[in-house]
N, C-alpha and C positions, 0 to 999 in steps of 0.2 A: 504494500500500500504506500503510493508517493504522498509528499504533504501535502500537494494541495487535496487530497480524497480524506486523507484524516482531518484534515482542518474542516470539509464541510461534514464530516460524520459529528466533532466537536460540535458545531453552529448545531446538526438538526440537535445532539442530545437538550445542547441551551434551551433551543427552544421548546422542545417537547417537556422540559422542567417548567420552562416557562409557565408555557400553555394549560400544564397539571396545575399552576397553584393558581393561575387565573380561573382556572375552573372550581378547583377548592372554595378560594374566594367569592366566585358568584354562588355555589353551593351555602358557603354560611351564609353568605348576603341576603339571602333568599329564606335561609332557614329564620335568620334575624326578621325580616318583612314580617314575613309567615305568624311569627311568634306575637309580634308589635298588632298585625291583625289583629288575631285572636285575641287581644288584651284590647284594644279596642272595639273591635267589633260590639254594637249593642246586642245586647241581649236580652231575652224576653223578661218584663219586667215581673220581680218575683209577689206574690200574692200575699199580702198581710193578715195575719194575724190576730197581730196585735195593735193595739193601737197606742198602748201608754205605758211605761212600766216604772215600778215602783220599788225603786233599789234600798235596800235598809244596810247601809253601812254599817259595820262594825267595828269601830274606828278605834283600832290600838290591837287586833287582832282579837280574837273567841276562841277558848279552846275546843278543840272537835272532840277531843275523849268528854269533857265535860257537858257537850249540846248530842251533838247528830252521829255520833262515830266512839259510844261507846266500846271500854276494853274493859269488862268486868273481871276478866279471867287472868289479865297482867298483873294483879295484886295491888298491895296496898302503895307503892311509890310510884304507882301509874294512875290510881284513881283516888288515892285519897280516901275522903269517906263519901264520897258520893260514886259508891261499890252495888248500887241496883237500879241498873237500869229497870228502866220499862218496856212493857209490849206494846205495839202498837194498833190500831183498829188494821192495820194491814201484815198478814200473816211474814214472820220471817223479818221483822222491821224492827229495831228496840232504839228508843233513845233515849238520851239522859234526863235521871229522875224528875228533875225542877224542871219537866217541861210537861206537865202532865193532859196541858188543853190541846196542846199540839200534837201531841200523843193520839188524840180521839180523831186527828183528820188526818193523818198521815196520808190517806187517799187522797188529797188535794194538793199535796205536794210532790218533789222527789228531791231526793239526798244526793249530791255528787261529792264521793269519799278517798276521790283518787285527785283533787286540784293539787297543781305543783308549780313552783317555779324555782325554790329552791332558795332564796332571798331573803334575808333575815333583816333589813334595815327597814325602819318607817316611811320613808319617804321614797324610797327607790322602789321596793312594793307595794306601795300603794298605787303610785305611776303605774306596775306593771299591769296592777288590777284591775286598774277602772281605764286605763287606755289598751291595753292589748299589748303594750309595745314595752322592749326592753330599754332602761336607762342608761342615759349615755347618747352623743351622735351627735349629730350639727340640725336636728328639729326637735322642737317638743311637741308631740302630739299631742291631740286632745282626747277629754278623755269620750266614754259612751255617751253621756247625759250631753255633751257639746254635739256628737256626731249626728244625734238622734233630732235635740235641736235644730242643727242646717237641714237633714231632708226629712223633717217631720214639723217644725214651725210652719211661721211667715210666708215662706216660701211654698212649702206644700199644703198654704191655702187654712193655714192655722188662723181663725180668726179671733180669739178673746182676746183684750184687754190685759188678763194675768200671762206674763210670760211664759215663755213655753219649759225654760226649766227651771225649777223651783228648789231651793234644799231648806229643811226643815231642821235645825232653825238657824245654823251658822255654816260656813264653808269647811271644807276639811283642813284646809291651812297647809297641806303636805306638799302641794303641784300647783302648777296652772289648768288649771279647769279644760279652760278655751284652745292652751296650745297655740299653733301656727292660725287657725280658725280666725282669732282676734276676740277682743273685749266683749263685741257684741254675741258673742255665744258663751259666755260667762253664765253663771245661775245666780238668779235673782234669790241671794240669803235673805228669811224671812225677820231672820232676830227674836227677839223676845221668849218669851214663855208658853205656848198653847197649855201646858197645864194649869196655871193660874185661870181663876175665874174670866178675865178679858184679857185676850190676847192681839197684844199691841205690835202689829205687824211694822216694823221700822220703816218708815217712807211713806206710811200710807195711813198709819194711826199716829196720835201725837199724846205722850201723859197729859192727861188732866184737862183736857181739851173735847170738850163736847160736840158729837157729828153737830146738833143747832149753832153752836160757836164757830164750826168751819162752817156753815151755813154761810151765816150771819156775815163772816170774813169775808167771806167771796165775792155776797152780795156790795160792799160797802167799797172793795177793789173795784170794782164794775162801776159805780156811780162815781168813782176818783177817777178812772181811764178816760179823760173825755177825747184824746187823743184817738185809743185806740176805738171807739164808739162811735166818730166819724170818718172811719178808715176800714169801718168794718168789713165793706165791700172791696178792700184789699187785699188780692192772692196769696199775700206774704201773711198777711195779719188774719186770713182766715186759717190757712195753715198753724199759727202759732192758738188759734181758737179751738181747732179743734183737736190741737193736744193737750190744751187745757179740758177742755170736754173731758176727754179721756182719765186723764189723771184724775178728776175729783167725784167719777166715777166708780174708780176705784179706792178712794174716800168716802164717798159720800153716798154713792151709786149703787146699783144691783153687783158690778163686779165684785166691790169689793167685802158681799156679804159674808161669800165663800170662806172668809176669814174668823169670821163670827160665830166659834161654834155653839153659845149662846142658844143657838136654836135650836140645837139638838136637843130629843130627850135626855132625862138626865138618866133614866135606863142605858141607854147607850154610851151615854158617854162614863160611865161605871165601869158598864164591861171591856171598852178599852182600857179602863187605869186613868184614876187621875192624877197622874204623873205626864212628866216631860214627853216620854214615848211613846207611850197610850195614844194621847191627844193629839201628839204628831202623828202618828198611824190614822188616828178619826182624819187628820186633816189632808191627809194624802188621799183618802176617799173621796171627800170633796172636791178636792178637785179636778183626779179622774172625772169626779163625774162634770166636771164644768169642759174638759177636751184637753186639760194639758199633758202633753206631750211625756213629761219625765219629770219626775219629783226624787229627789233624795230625801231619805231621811237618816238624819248625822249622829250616831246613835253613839256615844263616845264612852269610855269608862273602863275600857275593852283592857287597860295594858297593865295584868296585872302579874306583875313582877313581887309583891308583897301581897301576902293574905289574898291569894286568891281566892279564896273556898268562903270566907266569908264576904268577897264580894258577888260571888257568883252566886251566894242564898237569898242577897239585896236584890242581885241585876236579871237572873234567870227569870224569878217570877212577873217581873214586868216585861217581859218578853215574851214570856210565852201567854200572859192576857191580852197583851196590844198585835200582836201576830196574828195568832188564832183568830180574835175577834175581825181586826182587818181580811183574814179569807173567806170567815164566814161570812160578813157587810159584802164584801163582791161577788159573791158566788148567789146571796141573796137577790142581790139588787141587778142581775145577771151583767157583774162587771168581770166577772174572773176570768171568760173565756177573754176577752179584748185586751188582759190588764197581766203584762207581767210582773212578777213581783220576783224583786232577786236577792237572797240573804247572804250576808259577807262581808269577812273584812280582810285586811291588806294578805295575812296568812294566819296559822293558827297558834297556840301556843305549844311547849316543850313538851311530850308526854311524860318525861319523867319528871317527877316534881324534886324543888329543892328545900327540903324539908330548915337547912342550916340558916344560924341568924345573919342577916337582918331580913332573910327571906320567907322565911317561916313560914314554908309551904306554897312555895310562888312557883309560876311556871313563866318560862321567858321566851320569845321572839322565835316563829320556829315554821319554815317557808318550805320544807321536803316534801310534806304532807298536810291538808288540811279540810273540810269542809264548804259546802258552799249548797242552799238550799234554793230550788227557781219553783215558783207555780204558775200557771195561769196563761194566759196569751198563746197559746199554742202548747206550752209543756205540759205531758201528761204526768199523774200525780199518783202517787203510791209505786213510785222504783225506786231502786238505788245503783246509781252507773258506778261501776267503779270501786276498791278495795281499799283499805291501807293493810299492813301488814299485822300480826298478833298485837304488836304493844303500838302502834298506831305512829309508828316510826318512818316508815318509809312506804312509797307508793309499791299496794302489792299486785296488781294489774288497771288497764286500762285509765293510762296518767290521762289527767286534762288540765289545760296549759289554758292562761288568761284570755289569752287570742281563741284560744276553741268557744269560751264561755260567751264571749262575747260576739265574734262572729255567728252562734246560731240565735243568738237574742237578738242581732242584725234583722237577719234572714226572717225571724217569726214578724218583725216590724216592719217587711220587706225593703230593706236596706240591701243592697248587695253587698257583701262583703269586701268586695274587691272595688266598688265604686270608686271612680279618683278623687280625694280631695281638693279642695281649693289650696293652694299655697301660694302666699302673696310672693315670691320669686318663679313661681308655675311650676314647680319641681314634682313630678310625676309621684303618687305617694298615695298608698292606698288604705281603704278604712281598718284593711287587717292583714298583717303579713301573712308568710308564704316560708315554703320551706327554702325557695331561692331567696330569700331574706337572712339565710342562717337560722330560722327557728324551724323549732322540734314539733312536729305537728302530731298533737291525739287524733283530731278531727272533730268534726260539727258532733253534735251530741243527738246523734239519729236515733237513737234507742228510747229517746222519752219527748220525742218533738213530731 
């Protein structure tokens, strides 16, 4: 073979290299399209639900040996003295003693015994819980109650006066609510007390100030405006009128009676508790039934590191009469099927307890394993998805991961899962990751949906 015959057999190899990675190339190129499709592509919109759900935070964590995920049989440094559980009206079902009202509907809910993430801090698991997403990155997500807000408000035609998300009675203080979303998908904190006799909704009730005194106030602005009273017929200034409308509405108005629960019987309002939670649970009722959207209720007291056992004999029973009564009020009033309600907090406590001082008998911060209780809006009630292990230590089959939780409470609210958010940079970013996100996926909770 002379050079010049090798030199073109050299050129065709080049090019026949060539030509394989231009084709490789358009192969991924194609595969990348293909994919970006499919991720785009609409798809059929999914059918709801639900329509409103009603998260009972547990704010500082709940032990699951002590609630939903009793371990009678780990002995006394696992259970303490709260060593019998109960049966439940559903065969094969027992939960912890101090729940005995919730114990008779067990049928109305379901238990999930395997949540995980693994995450022992307050604030980085709570992020995990109520947003689906792990902390840390260059975005803050927002969390369920903000998501649900964007395509469940305003937008989707939500029309009350009372905001679309509510928390009952203070904000969690742990994250940003709203995330990349912004302020305007913030939840409107209600403040005050619903367990006191009148309950003074911050912004919209005032101490010592009588609805006839904000009357009377209003009326005597009006005959001072003489400005705005010959302008009235002004686009700008009727604008600014009738967000005054609005607001003293919910002052003054039909809106803002939903606050007043004054009008309830005192029958009912007994059997939720006249405590703090009770009255928040009556109040969450309410306003399901007025259309909104997602209510928290901020249920705090949770993080009991000291004397647990004697918080959990105070905190149990008012939990389990403002619970209960809140399932049974929906199920009555046929709001259950429409109305998720979702129990939980950031993770659960230690199952072994620490008997040494200054702890004496405390259980501490504990994210491998824990509890998490949904009814209502599409979840079917009397199951239990999912394990922990004998002494309630580790997930013993079928883990589920914040994002499974959340994404099929999407899905029941017809939320797509995978919908793109709004991100003020436009940064492609969905309502719930993916295993090509780096996360561990249980999956949707098909078993009780």
């Amino acid at each position: 073979m002379n050079g010049k015959n090798h030199s073109n057999v050299r050129l065709s190899r080049r090019e026949i290299l060539k030509g394989s990675l231009h084709a490789a190339a358009g192969l991924a190129m194609a595969g990348r399209f293909a994919e970006a499709a499919a991720i785009t592509a609409p798809k059929a919109p999914l059918k709801a639900k639900a329509k409103s759900v009603i998260q009972i935070w547990m704010w500082g964590g709940p032990s699951h040996i002590d609630t939903f995920d009793p371990k009678p049989e780990a002995g006394n440094d696992y259970t303490g003295p709260l060593n019998n559980p109960i049966t439940t009206n559903v065969d094969g079902i027992r939960i912890g003693e101090l729940l005995p009202k919730l114990a008779k509907m067990a049928d109305k809910y379901s238990i999930i015994r395997s949540m995980t993430h693994g995450n022992n801090g307050h604030e980085t698991a709570s992020y995990m819980t109520q947003t689906g997403r792990k902390p840390g990155g260059r975005d803050v997500f927002p969390c369920a109650g903000a998501v649900v807000s964007l395509f469940k408000g305003r937008k989707a035609g939500y029309k009350g006066l009372i905001p679309p998300y509510i928390v009952l009675t203070r904000p969690q203080g742990r994250f940003s609510e709203a995330g990349f979303l912004g302020s305007k998908y913030k939840p409107f904190a209600t403040g005050g007390d619903p367990g006191k006799r009148e309950f003074l909704v911050e912004g919209i009730a005032a101490p010592g100030i009588t609805r006839a005194r904000q009357k009377a106030r209003r009326e005597l602005l009006h005959k001072l405006d003489r400005l705005g009273g010959a302008m009235k017929d002004n686009p700008q200034i009727r604008k600014l009128n009738k967000s005054e409308d609005e607001a003293y509405d919910l002052i003054l108005g039909d809106a803002g009676k939903v606050f007043d629960l004054s009008t309830e019987k005192e029958e009912v309002r007994e059997a939720y508790g006249m405590n703090t939670f009770g009255q928040s649970c009556l109040m969450a009722r309410r306003l399901v039934e007025k259309g909104v959207p997602y209510i928290t209720i901020n249920y705090n007291g949770w993080d009991t590191h000291k004397g647990h056992f004697q918080t959990m004999r105070r905190k149990l029973p008012n939990l389990d009469s403002g619970m209960s009564t809140l399932l049974t009020d929906l199920s009555r009033r046929g709001l259950l099927d429409s109305t998720i309600v979702w129990w939980g907090g950031e993770f659960g406590r230690t199952p072994k307890i620490d008997w040494a001082p200054p702890w004496n008998g405390g259980r501490s911060h504990f994210g491998h394993v824990f509890s998490t209780v949904v009814a209502g809006g599409g979840f079917k009630g009397g199951r239990v998805v999912g394990s922990s292990d004998a002494k309630g230590e580790r997930v013993k089959d079928r883990p589920v991961y914040p994002w499974d939780m959340i994404g099929s409470m999407y899905e029941l609210l017809g939320i797509d899962p995978q919908v793109k958010l709004p991100h003020p940079q436009g940064r492609i970013l969905r309502a719930t990751p993916t295993e090509a996100d780096g996360y561990k996926i249980g999956g949707r909770l098909t078993e009780i949906m």
